[in-house]
C-alpha positions in Angstrom: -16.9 -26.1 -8.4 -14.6 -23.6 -9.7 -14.2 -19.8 -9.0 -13.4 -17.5 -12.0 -12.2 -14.1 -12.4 -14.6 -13.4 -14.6 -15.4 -14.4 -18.2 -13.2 -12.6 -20.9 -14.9 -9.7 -22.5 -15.4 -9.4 -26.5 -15.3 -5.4 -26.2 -13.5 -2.8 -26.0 -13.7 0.6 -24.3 -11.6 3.7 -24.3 -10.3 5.6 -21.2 -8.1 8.9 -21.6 -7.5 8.5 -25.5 -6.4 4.7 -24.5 -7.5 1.5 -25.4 -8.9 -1.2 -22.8 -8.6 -4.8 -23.5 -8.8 -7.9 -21.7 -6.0 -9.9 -22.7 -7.1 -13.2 -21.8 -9.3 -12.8 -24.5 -6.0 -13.9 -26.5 -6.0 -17.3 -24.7 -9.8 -18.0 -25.1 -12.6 -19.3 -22.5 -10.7 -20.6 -19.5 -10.9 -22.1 -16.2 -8.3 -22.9 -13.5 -7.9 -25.8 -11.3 -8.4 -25.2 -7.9 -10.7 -22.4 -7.7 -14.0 -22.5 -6.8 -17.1 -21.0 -8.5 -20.1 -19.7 -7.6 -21.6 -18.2 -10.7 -20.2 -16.9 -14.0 -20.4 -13.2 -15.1 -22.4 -12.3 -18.6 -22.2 -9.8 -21.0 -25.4 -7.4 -20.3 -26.9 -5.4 -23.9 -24.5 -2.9 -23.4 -21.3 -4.9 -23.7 -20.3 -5.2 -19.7 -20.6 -8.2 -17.4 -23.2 -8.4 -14.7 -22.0 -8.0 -11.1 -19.1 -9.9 -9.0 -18.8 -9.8 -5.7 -15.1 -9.2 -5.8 -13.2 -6.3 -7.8 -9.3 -6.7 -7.3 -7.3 -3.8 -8.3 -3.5 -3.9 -9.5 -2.4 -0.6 -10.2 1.2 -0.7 -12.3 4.2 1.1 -13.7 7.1 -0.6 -15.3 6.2 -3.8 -13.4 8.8 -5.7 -14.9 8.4 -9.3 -14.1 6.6 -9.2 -10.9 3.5 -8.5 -12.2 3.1 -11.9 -13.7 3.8 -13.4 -10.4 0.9 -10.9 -9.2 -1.3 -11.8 -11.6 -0.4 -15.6 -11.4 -1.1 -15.6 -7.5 -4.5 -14.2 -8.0 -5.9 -16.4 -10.8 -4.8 -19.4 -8.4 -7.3 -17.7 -5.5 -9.0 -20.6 -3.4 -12.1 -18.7 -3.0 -16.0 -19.4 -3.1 -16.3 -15.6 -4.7 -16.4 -14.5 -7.3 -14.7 -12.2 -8.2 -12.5 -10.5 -11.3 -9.0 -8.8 -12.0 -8.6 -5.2 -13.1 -5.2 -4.4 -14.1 -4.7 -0.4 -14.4 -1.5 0.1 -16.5 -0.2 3.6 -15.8 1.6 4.4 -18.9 4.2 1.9 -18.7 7.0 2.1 -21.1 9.4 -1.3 -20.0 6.7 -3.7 -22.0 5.5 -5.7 -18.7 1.7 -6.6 -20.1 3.3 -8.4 -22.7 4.1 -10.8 -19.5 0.4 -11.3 -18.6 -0.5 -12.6 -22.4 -2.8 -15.5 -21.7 -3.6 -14.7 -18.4 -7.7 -13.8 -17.2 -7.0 -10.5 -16.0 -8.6 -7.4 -17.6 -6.5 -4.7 -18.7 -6.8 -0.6 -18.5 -4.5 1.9 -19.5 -4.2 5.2 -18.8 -1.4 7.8 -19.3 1.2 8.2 -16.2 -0.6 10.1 -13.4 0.4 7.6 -10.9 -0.7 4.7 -8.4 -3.7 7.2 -6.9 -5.6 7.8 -10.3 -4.6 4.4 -11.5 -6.8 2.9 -8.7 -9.7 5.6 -8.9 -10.0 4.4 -12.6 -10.1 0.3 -11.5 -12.9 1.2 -8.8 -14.5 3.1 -11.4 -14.8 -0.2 -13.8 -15.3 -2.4 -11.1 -18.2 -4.7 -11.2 -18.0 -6.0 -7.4 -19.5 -4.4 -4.4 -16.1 -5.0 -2.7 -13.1 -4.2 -3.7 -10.1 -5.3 -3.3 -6.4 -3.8 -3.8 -3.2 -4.9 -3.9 0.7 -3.9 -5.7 2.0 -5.5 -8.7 5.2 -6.6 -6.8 2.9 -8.1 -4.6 2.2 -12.0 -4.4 -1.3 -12.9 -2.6 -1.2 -15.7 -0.6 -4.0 -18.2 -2.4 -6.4 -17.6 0.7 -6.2 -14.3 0.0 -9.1 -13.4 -1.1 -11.4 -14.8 1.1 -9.5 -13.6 4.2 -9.6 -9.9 2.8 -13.7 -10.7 2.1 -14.3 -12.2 5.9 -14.5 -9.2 7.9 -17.5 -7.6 5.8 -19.7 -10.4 7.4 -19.9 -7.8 10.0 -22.4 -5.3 8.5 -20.7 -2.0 10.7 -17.1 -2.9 8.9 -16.0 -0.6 5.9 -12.6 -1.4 5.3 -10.2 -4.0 5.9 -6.1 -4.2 6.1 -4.0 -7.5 5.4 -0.4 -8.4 6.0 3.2 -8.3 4.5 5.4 -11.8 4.6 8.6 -12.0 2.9 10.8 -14.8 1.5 13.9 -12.5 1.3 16.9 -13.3 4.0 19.0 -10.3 3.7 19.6 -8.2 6.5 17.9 -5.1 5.3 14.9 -6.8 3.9 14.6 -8.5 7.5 14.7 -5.7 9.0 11.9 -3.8 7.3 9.4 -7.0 7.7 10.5 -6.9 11.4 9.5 -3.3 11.5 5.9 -4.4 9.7 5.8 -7.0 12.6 6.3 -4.6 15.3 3.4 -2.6 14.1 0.9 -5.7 13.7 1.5 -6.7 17.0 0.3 -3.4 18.2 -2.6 -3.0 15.5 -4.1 -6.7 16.6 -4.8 -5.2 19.7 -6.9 -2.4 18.5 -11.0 -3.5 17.6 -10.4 -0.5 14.8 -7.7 1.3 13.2 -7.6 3.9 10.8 -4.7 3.2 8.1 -5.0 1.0 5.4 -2.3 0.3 3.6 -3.3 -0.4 -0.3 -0.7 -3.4 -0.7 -3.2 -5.4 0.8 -6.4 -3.3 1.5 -10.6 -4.1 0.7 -13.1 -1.4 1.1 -17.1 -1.6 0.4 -17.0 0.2 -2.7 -20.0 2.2 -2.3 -18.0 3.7 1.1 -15.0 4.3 -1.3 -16.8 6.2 -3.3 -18.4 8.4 -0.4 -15.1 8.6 1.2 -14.1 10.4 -2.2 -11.4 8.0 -3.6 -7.7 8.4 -3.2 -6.2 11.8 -4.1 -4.1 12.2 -7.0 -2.1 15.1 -6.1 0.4 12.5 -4.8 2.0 11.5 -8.3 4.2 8.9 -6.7 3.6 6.1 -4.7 4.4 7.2 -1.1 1.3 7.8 1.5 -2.3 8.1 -0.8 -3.5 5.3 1.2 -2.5 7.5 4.4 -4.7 10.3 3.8 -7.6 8.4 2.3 -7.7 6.4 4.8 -8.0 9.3 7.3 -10.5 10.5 5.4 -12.6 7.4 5.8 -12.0 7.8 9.6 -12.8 11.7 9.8 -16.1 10.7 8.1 -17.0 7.8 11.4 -15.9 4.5 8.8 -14.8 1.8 10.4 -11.4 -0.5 9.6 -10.1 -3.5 10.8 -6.7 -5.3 10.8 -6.5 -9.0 9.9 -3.5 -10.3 9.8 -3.8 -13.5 8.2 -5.0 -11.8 4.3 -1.5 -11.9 3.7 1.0 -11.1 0.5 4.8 -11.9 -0.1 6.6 -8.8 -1.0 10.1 -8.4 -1.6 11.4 -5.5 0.7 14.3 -3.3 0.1 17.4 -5.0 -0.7 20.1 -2.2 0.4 20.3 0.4 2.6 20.2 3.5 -0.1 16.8 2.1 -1.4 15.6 2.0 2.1 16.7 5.7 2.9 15.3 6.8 -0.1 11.8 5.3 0.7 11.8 6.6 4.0 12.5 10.0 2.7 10.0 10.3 0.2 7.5 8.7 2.7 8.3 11.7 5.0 8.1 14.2 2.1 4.8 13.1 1.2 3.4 12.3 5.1 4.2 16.5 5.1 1.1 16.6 2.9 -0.8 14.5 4.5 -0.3 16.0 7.8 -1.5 19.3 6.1 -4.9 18.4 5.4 -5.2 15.9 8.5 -3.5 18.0 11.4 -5.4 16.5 14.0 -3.1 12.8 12.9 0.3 14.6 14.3 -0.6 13.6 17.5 -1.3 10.1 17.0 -2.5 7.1 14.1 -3.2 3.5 14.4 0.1 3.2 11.8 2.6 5.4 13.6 4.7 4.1 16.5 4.6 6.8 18.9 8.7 5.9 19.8 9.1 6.7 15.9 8.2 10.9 16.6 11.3 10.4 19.5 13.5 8.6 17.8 13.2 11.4 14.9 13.8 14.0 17.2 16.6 12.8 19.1 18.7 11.6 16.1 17.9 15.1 13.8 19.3 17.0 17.1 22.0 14.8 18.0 23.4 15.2 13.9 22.8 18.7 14.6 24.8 18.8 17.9 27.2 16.7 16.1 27.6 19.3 13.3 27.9 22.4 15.9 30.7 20.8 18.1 33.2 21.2 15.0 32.9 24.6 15.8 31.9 24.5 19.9 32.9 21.3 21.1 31.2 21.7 24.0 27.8 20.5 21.6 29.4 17.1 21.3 28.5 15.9 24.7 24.8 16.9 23.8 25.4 14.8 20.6 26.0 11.7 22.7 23.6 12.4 25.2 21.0 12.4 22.7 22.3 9.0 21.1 22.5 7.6 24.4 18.5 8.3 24.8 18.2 6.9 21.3 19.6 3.9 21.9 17.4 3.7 25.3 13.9 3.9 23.2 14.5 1.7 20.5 15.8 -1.1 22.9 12.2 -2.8 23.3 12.7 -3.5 19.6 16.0 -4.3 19.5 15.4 -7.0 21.9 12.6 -8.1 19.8 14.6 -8.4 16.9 17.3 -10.1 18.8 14.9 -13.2 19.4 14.0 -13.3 15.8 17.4 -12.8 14.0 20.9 -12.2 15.6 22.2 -10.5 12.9 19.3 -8.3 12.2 19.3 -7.0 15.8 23.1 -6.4 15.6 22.4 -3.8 12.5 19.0 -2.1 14.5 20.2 0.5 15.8 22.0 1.7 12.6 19.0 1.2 10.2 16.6 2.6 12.7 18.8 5.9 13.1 19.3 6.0 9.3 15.2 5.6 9.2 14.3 8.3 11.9 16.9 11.1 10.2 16.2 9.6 6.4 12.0 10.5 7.7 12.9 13.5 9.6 14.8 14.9 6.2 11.9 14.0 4.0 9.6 15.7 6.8 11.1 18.8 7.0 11.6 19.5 3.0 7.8 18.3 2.6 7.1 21.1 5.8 8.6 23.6 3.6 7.0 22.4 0.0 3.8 22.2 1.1 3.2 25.8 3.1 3.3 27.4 0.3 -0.1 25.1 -1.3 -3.7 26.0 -0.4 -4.5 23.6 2.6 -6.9 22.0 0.5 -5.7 21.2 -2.5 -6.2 18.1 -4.0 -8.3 17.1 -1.1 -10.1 14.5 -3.0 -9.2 12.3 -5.9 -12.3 11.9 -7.5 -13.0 11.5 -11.6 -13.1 15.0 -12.1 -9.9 15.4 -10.8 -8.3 13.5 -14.1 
């Protein structure tokens, strides 16, 4: 028996002045090898397919040639669910769903309001009770699926959080799936968490929807998943981590696109820590070391800066690195095991990361004041 992603539908519906197609309706009725089935999905009087169990969401901009792989990995799905995809386009311009032609996948598009509404409107079309999400330069692994599915078993579990792997061997790329690592091992020992990152997240979608869906005041992708996720925690939800629901990404390939992720992620975490204060002090995501590493390196620069004028700061400067380099030995010894040469460039990359954050941070600090603390609270379909 073989599992499909749902039957191709004959109809089409309009969302925000856009058409919605499903383009394997260009290739006709077909079944891959591999999968297995469980039931198939009809149209109902109305035009839509009966239920699923499984909605997977693929939110994407620009997606270039990735999203083929995406797609590609998630059609090959060794599951007994069944389940559908529900690619959101979000207005992009570079021509990727010409990639997907052929592929059972169906297709929404919306104009560009980013990843946050381009989920809201997948869970809104969903026809599964779970739903699942992931990035279009992400590649499931083809157990994916059901690992994601597994912890609902459990009747008290809401939400669920998967893995990152990578294939890449460059030194920066490394690094960040080291830093991923680091915060797995730490999350496996926790019975719940509360952050689930959307690159490989599943959520009962009648809790999504009482949690109140991701917000779309963050236009970007950065940290949506952050605060919705809080959200689902503030309201008594409970997470888990599994580690084996895993997907290849491919990570930052130099060290400018890496500082400029980590500063947008500390702009945007400023918002979040607006409307969740109570998270400053600690979250299932955050390394605690992280908070000291930022604060020792944004001084010791600062220090650095003054002694040009009173050199008597630099000796503060150093003293500062010299407490750096003290807390983020335990993972430089880590890395060291792992990958010489990775652990060698450590302490660099993880000062760039800690000032690149604390930048981000303290810009977002300043934005944000000046917004109503709860603005854009919820990203519900009003909100578009």
């Amino acid at each position: 028996m073989e599992a499909e992603a749902g039957d191709p539908p004959s109809f089409r519906t309009q969302t925000d002045g856009q058409i919605v197609q499903d383009l394997s309706q260009i290739s006709g009725e077909r079944v891959f090898s591999g999968n297995p089935v469980r039931r198939k999905s009809r149209l109902d009087a109305s035009g839509r397919h009966d239920t699923v169990d499984v909605s997977v969401i693929v939110p994407v901009f620009n997606g270039g040639s990735k999203i083929e792989r995406c797609v590609r990995c998630l059609n090959r799905q060794k599951t007994t669910r069944s389940f559908e995809i529900i690619l959101v386009d979000d207005g992009s311009t570079d021509g990727c769903l010409r990639r997907i032609d052929g592929h059972r996948v169906r297709v929404l598009t919306q104009a560009n309001h980013g990843p946050a509404a381009a989920r809201n409107l997948g869970v809104e079309e969903a026809r599964g009770q779970i739903v699942l999400f992931t990035d279009s330069d992400c590649e499931p692994f083809e157990n994916w699926i059901e690992e994601m599915v597994a912890p609902f078993e459990n009747p008290g579990i809401s939400g669920v959080k998967g893995s990152y792997q990578t294939s890449q061997r460059g030194v920066v790329p490394l690094f960040v799936q080291f830093e991923y690592e680091d915060k797995y091992d730490r999350m496996k020992k926790d019975r719940a968490i509360d952050f689930i990152d959307t690159y490989s997240a599943g959520f009962l979608k009648k809790t999504f929807l009482a949690t109140g869906t991701f917000d779309p005041s963050f236009p970007v992708p950065s940290v949506e998943d952050q605060e919705f996720s809080f959200r689902m925690w503030e309201k008594g939800y409970q997470m888990v981590f599994n580690p084996k629901a895993m997907v290849y990404h491919t990570h930052s390939e130099t060290v400018w696109d890496y500082v400029k992720k980590k500063f947008r992620i500390g702009y945007w975490k400023a918002l979040v820590l607006r409307k969740h204060p109570k998270k400053i002090v600690r979250d299932s995501h955050t390394p605690q070391s992280l908070k000291t590493e930022m604060i020792l390196v944004t001084v010791a620069v600062f220090c650095l800066f003054l002694s040009i004028a009173e050199p008597g700061f630099l000796l503060y400067g150093f003293v500062l690195l010299a407490g750096f380099l003290a807390v983020i030995s335990p993972f430089v010894i880590k890395s060291f095991r792992k990958n010489r040469r990775v652990a060698l460039f450590s302490p660099f990359l993880l000062a760039v990361r800690a000032l690149a954050l604390s930048c981000g941070l303290l810009i977002g600090v300043v934005r944000f004041a000046m917004l109503p603390r709860e603005t854009g609270r919820r990203g519900s379909s009003e909100d578009r």
